[in-house]
C-alpha positions in Angstrom: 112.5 106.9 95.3 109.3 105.7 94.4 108.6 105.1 90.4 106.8 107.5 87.9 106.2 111.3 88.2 106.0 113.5 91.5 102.9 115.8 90.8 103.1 118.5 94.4 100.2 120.0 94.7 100.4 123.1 97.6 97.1 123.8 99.4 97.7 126.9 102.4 95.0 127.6 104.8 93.8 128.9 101.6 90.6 126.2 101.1 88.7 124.7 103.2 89.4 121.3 104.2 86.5 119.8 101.8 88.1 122.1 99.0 91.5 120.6 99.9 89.8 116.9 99.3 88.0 117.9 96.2 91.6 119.0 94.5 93.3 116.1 96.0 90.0 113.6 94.7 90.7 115.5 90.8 94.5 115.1 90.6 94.3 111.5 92.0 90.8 110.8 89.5 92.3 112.1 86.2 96.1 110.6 86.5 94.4 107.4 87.3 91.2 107.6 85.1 92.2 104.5 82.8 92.8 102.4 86.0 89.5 102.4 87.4 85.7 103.0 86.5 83.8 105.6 88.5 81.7 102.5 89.9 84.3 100.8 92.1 87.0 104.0 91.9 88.9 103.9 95.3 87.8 107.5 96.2 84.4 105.5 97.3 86.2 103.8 99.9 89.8 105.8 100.8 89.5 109.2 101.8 91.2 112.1 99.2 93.9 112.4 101.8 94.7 108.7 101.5 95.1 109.0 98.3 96.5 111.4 97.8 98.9 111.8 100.7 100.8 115.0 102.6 104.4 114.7 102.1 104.9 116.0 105.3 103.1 113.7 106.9 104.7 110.7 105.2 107.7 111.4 106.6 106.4 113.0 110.6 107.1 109.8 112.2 111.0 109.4 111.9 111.3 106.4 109.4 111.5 106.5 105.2 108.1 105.5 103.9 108.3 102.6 101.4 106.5 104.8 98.5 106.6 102.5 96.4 103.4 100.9 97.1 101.7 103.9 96.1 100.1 104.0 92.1 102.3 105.2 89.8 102.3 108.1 88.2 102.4 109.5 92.1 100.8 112.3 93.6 101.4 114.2 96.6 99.9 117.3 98.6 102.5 119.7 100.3 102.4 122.5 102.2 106.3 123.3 101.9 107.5 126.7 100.6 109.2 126.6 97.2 112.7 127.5 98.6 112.2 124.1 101.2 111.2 121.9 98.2 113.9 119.0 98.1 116.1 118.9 95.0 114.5 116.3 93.9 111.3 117.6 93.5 112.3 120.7 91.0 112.0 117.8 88.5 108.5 117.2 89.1 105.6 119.3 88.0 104.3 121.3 90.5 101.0 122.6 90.8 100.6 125.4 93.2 96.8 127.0 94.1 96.0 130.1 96.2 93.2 132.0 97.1 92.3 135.8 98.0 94.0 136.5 101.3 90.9 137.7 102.6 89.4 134.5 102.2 92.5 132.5 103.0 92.8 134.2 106.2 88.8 133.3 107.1 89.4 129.5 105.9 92.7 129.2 107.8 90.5 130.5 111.1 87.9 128.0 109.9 90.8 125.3 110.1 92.1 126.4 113.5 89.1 126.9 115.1 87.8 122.9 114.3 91.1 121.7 115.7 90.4 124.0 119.0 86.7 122.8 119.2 87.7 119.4 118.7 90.5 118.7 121.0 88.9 121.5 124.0 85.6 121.9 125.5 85.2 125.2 123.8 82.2 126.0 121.1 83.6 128.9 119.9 86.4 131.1 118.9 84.9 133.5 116.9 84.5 136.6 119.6 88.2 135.5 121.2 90.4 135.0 119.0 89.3 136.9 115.5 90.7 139.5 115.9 93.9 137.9 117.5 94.4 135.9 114.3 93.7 138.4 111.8 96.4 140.7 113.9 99.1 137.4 113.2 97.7 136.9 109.4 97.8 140.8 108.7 102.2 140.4 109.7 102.1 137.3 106.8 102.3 134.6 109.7 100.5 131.4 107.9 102.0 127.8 107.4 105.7 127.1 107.0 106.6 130.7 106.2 105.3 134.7 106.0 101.9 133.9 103.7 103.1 136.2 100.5 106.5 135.2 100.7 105.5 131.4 99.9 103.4 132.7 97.2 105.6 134.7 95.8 107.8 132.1 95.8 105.6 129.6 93.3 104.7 132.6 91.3 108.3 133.7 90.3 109.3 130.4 89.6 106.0 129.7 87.4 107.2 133.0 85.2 110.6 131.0 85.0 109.7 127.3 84.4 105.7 127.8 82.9 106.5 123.9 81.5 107.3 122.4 85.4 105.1 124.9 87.4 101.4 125.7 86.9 100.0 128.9 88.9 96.2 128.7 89.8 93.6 131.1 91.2 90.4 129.3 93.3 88.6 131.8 92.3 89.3 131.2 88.5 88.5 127.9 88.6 85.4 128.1 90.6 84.1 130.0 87.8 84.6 127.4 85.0 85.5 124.2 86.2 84.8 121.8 83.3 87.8 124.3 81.6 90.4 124.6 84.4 90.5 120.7 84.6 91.3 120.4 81.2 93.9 122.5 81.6 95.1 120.4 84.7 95.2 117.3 83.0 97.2 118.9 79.6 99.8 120.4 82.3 100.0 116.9 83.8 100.7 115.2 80.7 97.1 113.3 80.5 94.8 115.3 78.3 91.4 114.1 77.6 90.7 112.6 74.5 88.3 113.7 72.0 86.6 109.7 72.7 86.7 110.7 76.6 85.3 114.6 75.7 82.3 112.7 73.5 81.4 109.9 76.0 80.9 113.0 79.0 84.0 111.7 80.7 84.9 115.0 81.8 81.7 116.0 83.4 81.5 112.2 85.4 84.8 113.1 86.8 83.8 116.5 88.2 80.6 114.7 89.6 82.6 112.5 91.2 84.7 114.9 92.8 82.3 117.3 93.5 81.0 119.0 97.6 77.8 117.1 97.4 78.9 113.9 96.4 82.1 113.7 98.3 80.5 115.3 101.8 78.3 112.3 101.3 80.3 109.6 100.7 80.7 107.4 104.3 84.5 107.2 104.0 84.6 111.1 104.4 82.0 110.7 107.3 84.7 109.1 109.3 86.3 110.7 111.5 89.7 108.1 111.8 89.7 109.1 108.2 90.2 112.9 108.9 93.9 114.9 107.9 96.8 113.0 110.2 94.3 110.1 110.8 93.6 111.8 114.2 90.1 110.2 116.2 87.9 113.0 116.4 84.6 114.4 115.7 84.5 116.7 112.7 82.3 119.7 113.4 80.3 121.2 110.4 82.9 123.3 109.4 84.4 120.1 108.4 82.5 120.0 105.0 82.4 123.6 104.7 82.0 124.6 101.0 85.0 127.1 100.0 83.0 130.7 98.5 84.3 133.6 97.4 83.8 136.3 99.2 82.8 135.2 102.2 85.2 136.9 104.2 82.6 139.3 104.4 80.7 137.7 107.0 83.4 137.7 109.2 85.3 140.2 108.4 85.1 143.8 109.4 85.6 146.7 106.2 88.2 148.0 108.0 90.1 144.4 108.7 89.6 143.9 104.6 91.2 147.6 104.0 94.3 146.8 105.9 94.5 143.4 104.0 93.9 144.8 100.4 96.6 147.2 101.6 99.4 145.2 102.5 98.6 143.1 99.4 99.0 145.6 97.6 102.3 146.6 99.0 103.4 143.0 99.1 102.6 141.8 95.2 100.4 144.7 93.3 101.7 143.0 90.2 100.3 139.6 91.3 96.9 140.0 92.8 94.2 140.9 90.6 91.3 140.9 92.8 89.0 144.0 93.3 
């Protein structure tokens, strides 16, 4: 296998693709920080998902990837359930994020609905298939596995192994950025340095990596440089900023009752939203 550390970092439906980016463009930016300045850094000309690549993906064609080209320490996205996670890979440190369903379940329709528009003649889902969707989500149908089962699965195993596996809420981090990467980069062995916390380091990074700057970058204007390098023209969901609570433009009350219900059955202990 390839040299250095594994870091997995697991993205659901839960974000929105540009959210997805923006977590792949900080893991990838603070590993690598003493390899490159922010003036020539490779985000400004390789897509997040380039750099940081999908596991799966690496993998999808039927040969063995030489990953030994990649940087070192080495970074990788996954959608896998814990219980599929190779061997292998219970070494690594593992960093796991999720989202309130409710807003999962509206960015995974997000997701779907730009692959339908894109690849069909149609311009939109939204009155069609809704309520189909919410009707698959609401039985725990998501990627790879039933939705709170895969979470579950990254929780429990954060409880037991708090040193391999970090647990994060979107919604936590949204709320104090600057903080939650700090905490990132001490769980991945980097931590900033008080010369690094003086000279603004911290801040230039989360510019870097921010919507704005990232949805304006050329590289993420491409659309060869979308997820699975697929041709195709991203619609404006594409760069849709991930915010909490917007299920509610989407959403009916009563499909959010019967959610927050079956959450609540599923992990009362584990989700803390209102």
């Amino acid at each position: 296998m390839t040299k250095g550390l594994f870091f997995f970092l697991w993205f659901l439906g839960a974000l929105t693709m540009a959210e997805i980016k923006r977590r792949q463009a900080l893991s990838y930016t603070v590993v690598h920080r003493h390899s490159f300045s922010l003036s020539d850094h490779p985000l400004l000309t390789k897509t997040p998902h380039q750099c940081v690549p999908f596991l799966e993906l690496l993998f999808s064609h039927g040969t063995i990837p030489n990953l030994n080209v990649l940087p070192s320490p080495t970074i990788f996205s996954t959608h896998l359930p814990f219980s599929l996670l190779p061997q292998s890979a219970l070494s690594c440190r593992i960093i796991y994020l999720c989202r309130d369903p409710k807003d999962t379940f509206v960015s995974l329709w997000h997701f779907l609905e730009m692959w339908i528009i894109s690849s069909t003649a149609h311009t939109s889902t939204q009155g069609l298939y809704l309520s189909k969707a919410f009707q698959i989500f609401s039985q725990g149908t998501a990627h790879y596995c039933l939705f709170w089962d895969h979470v579950l699965g990254y929780w429990k195993s954060s409880l037991r192994r708090p040193e391999k596996v970090l647990f994060l809420k979107y919604e936590g981090i949204m709320q104090d950025q600057v903080s939650h990467l700090r905490r990132l980069v001490e769980f991945m062995g980097c931590p900033f340095s008080r010369e690094e916390e003086r000279d603004g380091v911290v801040k230039d990074i989360v510019k870097l990596c921010s919507f704005d700057n990232l949805r304006d970058l050329e590289v993420n204007k491409d659309p060869k440089g979308s997820l699975e390098g697929k041709s195709m023209k991203p619609p404006p969901s594409y760069f849709q900023e991930g915010k909490g609570g917007d299920w509610v433009n989407y959403m009916s009350m009563e499909m959010a009752e019967k959610l927050d219900a079956i959450t609540k059955g599923e992990a009362a202990w584990l989700w803390l939203w209102s």
